[in-house]
LODO-811616 format. One line per field, with one value per residue (C-alpha): residue number from 1; residue in one letter; x, y, z. Coordinates in nm, 4 decimals, padded with zeros to 6 digits. Layout:
<sites>
gumi = NUM/...
fiti = A/...
u = X/...
v = Y/...
w = Z/...
</sites>
This chain:
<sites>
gumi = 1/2/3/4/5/6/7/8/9/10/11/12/13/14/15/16/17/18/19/20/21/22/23/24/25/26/27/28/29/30/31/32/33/34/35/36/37/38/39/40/41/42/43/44/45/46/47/48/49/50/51/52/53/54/55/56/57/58/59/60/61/62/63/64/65/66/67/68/69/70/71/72/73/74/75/76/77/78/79/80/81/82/83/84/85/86/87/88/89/90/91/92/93/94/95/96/97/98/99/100/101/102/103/104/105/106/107/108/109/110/111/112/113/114/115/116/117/118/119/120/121/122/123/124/125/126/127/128/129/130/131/132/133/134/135/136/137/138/139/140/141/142/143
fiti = X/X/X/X/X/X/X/X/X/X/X/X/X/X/X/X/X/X/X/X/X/X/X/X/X/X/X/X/X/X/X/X/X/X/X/X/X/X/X/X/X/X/X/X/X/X/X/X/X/X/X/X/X/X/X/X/X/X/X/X/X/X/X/X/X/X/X/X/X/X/X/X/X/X/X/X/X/X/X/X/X/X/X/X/X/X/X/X/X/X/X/X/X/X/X/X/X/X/X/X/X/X/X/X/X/X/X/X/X/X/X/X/X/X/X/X/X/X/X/X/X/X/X/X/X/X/X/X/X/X/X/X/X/X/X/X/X/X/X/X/X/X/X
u = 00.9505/00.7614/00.6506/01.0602/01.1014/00.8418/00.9422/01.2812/01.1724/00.9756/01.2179/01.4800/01.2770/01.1341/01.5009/01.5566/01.2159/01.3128/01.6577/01.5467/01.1913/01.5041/01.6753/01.3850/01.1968/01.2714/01.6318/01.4840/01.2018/01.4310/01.6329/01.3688/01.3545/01.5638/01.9000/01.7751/01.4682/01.6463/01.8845/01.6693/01.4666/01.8075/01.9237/01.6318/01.5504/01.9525/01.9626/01.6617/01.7327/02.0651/01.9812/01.7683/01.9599/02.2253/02.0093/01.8396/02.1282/02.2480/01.8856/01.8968/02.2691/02.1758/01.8370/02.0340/02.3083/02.0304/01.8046/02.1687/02.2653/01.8744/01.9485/02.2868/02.2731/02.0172/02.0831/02.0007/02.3042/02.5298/02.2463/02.1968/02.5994/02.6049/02.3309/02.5025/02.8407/02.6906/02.4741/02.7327/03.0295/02.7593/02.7168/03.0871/03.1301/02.8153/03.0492/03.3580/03.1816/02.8240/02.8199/03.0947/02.8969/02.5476/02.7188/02.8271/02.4844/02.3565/02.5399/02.4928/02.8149/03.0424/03.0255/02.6277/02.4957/02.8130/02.8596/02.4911/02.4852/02.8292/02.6062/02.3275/02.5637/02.7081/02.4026/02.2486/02.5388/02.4208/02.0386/02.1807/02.3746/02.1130/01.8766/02.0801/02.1055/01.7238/01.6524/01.8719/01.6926/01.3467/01.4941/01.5974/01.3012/01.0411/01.1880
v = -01.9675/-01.9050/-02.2815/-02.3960/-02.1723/-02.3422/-02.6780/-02.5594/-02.4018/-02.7346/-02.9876/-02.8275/-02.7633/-03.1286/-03.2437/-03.0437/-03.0652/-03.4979/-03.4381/-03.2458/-03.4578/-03.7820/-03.5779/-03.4030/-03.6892/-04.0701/-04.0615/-03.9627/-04.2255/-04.5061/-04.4530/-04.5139/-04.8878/-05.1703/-05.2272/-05.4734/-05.3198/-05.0159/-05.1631/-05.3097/-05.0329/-04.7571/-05.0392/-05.0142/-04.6541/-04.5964/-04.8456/-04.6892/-04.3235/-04.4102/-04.5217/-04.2367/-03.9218/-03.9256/-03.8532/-03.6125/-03.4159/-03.4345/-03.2885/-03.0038/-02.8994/-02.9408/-02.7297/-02.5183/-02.4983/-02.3598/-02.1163/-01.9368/-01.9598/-01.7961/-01.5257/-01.4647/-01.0686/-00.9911/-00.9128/-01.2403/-01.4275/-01.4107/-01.5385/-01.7906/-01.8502/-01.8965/-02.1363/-02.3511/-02.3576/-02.4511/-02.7474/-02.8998/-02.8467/-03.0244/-03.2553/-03.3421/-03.3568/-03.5910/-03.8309/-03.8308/-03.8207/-03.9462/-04.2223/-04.4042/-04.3914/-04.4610/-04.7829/-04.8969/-04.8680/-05.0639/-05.3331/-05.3681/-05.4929/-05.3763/-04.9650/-04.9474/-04.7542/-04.5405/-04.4575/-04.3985/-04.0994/-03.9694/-03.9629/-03.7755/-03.5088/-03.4538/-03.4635/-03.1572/-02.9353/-03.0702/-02.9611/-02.6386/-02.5948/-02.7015/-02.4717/-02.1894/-02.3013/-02.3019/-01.9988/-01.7961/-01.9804/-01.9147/-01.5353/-01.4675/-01.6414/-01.5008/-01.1300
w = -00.0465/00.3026/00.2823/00.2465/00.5335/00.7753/00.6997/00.7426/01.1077/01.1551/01.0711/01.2910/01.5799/01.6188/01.6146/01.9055/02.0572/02.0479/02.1884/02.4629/02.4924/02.5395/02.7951/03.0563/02.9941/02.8713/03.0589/03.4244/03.4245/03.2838/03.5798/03.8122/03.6359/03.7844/03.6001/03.3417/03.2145/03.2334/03.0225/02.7824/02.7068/02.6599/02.4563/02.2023/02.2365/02.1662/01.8789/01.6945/01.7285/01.6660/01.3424/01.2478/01.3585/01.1505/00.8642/01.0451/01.1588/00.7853/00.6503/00.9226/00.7600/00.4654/00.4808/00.7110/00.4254/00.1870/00.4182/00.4919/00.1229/00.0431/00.2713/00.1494/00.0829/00.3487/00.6915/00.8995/00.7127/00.9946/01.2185/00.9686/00.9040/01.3138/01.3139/01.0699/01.2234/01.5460/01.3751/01.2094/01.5026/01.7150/01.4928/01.4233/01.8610/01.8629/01.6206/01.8194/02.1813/02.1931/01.9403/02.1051/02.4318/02.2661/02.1047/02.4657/02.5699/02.2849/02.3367/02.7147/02.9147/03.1916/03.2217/02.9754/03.2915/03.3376/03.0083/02.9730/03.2569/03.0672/02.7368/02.9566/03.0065/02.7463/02.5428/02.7711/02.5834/02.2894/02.3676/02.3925/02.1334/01.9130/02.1142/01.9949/01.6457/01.6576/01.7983/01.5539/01.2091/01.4040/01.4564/01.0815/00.8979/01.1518/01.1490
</sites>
């Protein structure tokens, strides 16, 4: 059971540890490119993570789902019940408000560098959010 618990830990953790890694670090020094490279490079770097993190985001609920159903009688549940409630609300907001915005970006057009610095921002909530979720599943498996 302790293994399922670290790679439950793990596997959450890098998610955030990449969201925030996009955020503090890949954002800031693509704006110091000129539009088009700029553009080019959020283009791919929104086009390939936007293909994988939807299955991520699903695997985190979904091992998030079980570690909270595991501790089910103990006292960490609510932690755990939290944690889960934030991923998937997060999740669900990433849908209706990020996607949209990391499409436009994909594609390139009128507004990519608008909608881009609108994504930024709202993805910052997001970092927290999942932050939170994070820290509680760290709290309850480590306590």
């Amino acid at each position: 059971m302790h293994l399922f618990h670290v790679i439950v830990v793990l596997y959450v953790l890098l998610l955030v540890g990449v969201e925030f890694s996009v955020s503090a670090f890949v954002n800031p020094s693509a704006w110091r490119l000129d539009a088009e490279p700029q553009a080019r490079l959020l283009s791919h770097l929104a086009a390939v993570l936007g293909r994988v993190m939807p299955f991520w985001y699903a695997g985190g609920l979904v091992l998030l789902g079980a570690e909270t159903w595991l501790h089910g009688h103990e006292p960490g549940f609510a932690f755990l019940l939290t944690a889960s409630v934030i991923w998937f609300l997060t999740t669900l907001l990433t849908i209706l408000f990020l996607v949209p915005l990391n499409n436009l970006v994909v594609r390139g057009g009128p507004g990519w560098q608008r909608a881009h610095h609108l994504w930024d921002t709202r993805h910052r909530f997001r970092i927290v959010a999942l932050t939170i979720a994070g820290t509680l599943l760290t709290y309850v498996v480590v306590c």
